[in-house]
C-alpha positions in Angstrom: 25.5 30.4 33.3 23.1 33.4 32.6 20.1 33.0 31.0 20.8 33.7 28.0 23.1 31.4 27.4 20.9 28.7 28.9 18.5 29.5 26.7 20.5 29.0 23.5 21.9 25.5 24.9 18.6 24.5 25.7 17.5 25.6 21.6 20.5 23.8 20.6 18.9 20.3 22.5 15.6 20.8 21.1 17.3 20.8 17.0 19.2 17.6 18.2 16.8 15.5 19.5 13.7 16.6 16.6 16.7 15.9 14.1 17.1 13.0 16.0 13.7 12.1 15.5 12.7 13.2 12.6 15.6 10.9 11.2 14.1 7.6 12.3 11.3 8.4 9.9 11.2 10.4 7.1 12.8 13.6 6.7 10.6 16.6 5.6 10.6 20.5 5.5 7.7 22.8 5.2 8.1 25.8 2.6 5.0 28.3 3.0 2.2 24.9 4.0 3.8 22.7 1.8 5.9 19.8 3.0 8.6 18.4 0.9 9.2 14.8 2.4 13.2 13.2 1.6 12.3 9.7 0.8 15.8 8.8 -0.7 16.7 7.3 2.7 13.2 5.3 2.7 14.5 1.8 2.3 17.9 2.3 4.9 15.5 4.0 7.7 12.9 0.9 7.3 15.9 -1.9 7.9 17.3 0.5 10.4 13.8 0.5 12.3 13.5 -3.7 11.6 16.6 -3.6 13.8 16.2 -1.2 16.1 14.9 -2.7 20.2 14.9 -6.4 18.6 11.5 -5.7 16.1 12.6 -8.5 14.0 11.5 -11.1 17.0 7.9 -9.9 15.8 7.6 -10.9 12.6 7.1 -14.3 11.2 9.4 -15.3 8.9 8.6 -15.8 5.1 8.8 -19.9 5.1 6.2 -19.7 8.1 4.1 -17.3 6.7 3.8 -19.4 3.7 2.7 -22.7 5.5 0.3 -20.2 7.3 -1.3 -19.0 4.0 -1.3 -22.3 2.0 -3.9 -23.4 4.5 -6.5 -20.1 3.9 -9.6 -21.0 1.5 -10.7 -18.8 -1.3 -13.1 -16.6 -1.0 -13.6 -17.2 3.0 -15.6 -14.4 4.6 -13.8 -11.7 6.6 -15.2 -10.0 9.7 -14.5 -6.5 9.4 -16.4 -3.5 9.8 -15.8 -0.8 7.2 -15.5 3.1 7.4 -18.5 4.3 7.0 -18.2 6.3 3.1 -17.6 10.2 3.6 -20.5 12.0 1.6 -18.7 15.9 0.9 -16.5 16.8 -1.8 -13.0 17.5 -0.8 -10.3 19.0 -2.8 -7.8 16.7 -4.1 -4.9 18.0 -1.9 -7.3 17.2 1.2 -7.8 13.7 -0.1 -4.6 13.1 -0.2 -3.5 14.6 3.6 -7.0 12.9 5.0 -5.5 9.1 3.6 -2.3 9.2 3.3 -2.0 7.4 6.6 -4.8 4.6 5.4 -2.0 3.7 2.5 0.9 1.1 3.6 4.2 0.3 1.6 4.6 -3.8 1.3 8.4 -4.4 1.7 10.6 -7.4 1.6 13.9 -7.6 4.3 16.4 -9.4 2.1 19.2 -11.2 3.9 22.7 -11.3 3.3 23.5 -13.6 0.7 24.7 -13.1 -2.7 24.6 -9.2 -1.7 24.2 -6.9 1.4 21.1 -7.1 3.6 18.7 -4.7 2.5 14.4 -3.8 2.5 12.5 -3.1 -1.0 9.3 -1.6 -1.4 7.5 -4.2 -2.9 3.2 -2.8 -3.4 1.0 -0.7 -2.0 -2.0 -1.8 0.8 -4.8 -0.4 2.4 -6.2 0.2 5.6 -9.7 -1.1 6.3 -9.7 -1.6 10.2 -8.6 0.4 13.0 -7.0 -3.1 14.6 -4.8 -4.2 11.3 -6.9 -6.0 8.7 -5.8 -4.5 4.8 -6.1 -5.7 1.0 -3.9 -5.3 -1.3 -4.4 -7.7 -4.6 -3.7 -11.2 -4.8 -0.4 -11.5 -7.1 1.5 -9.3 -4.5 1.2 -12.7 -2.3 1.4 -15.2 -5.3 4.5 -16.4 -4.3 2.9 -17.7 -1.1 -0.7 -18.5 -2.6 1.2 -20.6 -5.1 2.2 -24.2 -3.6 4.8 -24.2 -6.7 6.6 -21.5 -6.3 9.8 -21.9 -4.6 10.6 -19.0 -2.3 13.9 -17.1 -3.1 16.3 -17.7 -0.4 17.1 -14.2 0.4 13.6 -13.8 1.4 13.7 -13.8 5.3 10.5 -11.8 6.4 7.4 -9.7 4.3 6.3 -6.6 6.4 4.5 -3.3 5.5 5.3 0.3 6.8 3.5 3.6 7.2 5.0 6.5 5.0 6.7 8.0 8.9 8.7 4.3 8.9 6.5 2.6 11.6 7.0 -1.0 10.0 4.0 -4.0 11.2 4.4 -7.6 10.7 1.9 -9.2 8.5 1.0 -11.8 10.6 -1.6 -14.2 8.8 -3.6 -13.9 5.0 -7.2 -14.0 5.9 -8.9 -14.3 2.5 -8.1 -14.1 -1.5 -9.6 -14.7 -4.9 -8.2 -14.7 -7.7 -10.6 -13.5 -10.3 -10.8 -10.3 -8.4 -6.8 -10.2 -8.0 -7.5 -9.2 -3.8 -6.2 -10.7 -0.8 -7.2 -9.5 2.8 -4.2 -9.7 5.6 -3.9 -8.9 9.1 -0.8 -6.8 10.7 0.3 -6.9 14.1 -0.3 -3.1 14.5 1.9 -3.0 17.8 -0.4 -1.3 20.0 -0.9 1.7 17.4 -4.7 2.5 16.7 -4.7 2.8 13.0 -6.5 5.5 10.5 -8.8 2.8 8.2 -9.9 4.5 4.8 -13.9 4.5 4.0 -15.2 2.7 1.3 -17.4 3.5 -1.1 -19.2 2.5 -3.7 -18.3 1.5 -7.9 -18.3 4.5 -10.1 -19.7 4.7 -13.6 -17.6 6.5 -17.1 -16.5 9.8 -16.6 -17.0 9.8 -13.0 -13.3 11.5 -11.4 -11.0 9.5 -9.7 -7.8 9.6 -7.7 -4.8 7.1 -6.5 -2.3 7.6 -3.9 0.3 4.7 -4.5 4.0 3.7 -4.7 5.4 3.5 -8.1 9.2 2.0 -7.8 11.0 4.2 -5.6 8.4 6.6 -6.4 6.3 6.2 -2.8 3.4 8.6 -1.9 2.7 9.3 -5.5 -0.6 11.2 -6.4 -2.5 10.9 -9.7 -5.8 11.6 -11.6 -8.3 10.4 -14.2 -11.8 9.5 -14.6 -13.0 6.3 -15.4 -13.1 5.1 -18.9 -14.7 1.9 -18.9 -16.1 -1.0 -17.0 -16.2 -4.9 -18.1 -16.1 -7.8 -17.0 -13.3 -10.6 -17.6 -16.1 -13.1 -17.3 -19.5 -12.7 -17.3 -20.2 -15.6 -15.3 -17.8 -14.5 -12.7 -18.7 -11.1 -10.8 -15.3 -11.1 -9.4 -14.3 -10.8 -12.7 -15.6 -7.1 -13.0 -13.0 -4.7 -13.8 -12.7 -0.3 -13.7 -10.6 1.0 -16.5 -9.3 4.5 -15.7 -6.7 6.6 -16.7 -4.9 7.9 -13.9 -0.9 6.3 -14.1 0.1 3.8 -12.1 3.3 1.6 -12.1 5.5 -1.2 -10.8 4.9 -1.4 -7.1 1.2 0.9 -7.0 0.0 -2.7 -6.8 -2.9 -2.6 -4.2 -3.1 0.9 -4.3 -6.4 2.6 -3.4 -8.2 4.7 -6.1 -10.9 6.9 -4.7 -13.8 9.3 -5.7 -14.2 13.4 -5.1 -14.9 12.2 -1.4 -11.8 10.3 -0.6 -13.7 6.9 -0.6 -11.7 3.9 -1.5 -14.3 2.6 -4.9 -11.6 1.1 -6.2 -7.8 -1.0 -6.4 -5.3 -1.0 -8.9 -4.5 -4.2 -10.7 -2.8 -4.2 -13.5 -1.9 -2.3 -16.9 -2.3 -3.7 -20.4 -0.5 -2.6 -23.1 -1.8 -1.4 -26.8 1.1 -2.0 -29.5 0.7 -0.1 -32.9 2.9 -3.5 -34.1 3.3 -7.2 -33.3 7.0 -7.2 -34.3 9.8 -4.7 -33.9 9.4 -1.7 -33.9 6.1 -2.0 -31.7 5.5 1.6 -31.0 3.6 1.5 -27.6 0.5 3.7 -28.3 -1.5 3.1 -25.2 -1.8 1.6 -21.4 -4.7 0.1 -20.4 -5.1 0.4 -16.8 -7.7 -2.2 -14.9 -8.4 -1.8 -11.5 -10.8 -4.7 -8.9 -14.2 -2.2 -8.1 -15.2 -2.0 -4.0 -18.0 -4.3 -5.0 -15.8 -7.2 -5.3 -14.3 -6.5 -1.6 -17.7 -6.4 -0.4 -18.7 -9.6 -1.7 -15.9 -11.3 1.0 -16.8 -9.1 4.0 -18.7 -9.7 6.8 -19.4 -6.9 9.2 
């Protein structure tokens, strides 16, 4: 075989196994330094990597976890040492590259029952420490904070991913409160050293801010406001403190970090509100109200 033609086989190897590759996470091409990421697939390459070498035997399943977390106090201190904040002004599209690897899917594996097996993306979490410990807000794990609620049976195990499909057990729920809608969890990070985003600090009105989140089979979306308001929910309760903004968020960006001109985390989504021109039909939606849980909440729980 001459060289040439060696050469070409040995081309043709090099397409297969990155295709190869590339395929056990998620697709992308690069047009003139922009990627364009294929996350159709998202949901059938995360079960495909939950069964891939056994990972499964990992994870705990949801009926365990649940005892687990039934047993964690509210508001119990958590030992973790923050990022420190990052003090120049970045460019949104370098935000967004710098932390997309601090921002976790939360996904259920549902078990065939009624319909096939099958993963969903469920919220959105954060990164805080290199070694696995992340928040994402407190009604994302209602079903297991909540002694009442009866787990659906389909529900075998809850797990988060990393936007390339790396999937990590959540092994225990360190810390929640409710007022503040926040709950701190530990992963199994499987030996990888994660990238933990830095905090900051609450912003005031007007200041910019940006979210990177995962609207309903809309992962990895970016968005942009400013802040236009801060209040509390109770004025005896500083977990109560709230950051209005008005940068769009949906189903699933639950836990999803919002950050300043820096890329520090300041804030997490919560929840949207919704302004009705009527209280009967036709109620002509006028306006979303969009409350998110300010840093200064998570740094009421952390020790570090």
């Amino acid at each position: 075989m001459n060289n040439r033609v060696m050469g070409y086989y040995c081309r043709l190897l090099c397409v297969v196994l990155l295709g190869s590759l590339i395929g056990t996470t998620c697709r992308a091409q690069q047009e003139g330094g922009v990627v364009y990421r294929d996350y159709t697939r998202r949901e059938a390459v995360l079960l495909d990597s939950l069964k891939r070498g056994n990972v499964m035997s990992l994870f705990k399943g949801i009926n365990e976890l649940k005892k687990q977390v039934l047993e964690v106090k509210e508001s119990a201190p958590v030992n973790v040492k923050l990022r420190r904040e990052e003090r120049r002004k970045l460019l949104p599209e370098e935000i967004i590259e710098r932390r997309r690897e601090s921002v976790l899917t939360v996904n259920k594996y549902l078990r065939a029952m009624a319909g096939p097996e099958m993963v969903t993306d469920w919220a959105t979490a954060v990164v805080l420490s290199e070694d696995g410990i992340c928040v994402t807000n407190y009604h994302v794990f209602g079903e297991l904070l909540d002694a009442g609620v009866k787990l659906n049976p389909r529900d075998s195990v809850m797990f988060v991913a990393a936007e390339n499909g790396r999937v990590y057990p959540i092994m225990e729920v360190l810390s929640f409160n409710r007022a503040a809608d926040m709950a701190f969890f530990r992963i199994d990070t499987r030996g990888d050293v994660l990238v933990p985003m830095p905090v900051g600090r609450d912003l005031p009105i007007g200041s910019d801010v940006h979210l990177l989140s995962n609207p309903e089979g809309y992962p990895y979306t970016y968005t942009r406001g400013i802040v236009s308001r801060t209040v509390t929910l109770n004025p005896e309760d500083p977990f109560a403190n709230r950051m209005e903004m008005t940068a769009d968020f949906a189903k699933g960006s639950s836990g999803g970090p919002i950050m300043d001109d820096r890329g520090n985390m300041v804030a997490m989504v919560s929840c949207i509100r919704a302004i009705y021109y009527s209280h009967q039909p036709p109620y002509y939606l006028q306006m979303n109200v969009k409350l998110t849980v300010p840093v200064s909440a998570f740094r009421r729980l952390i020790e570090g």
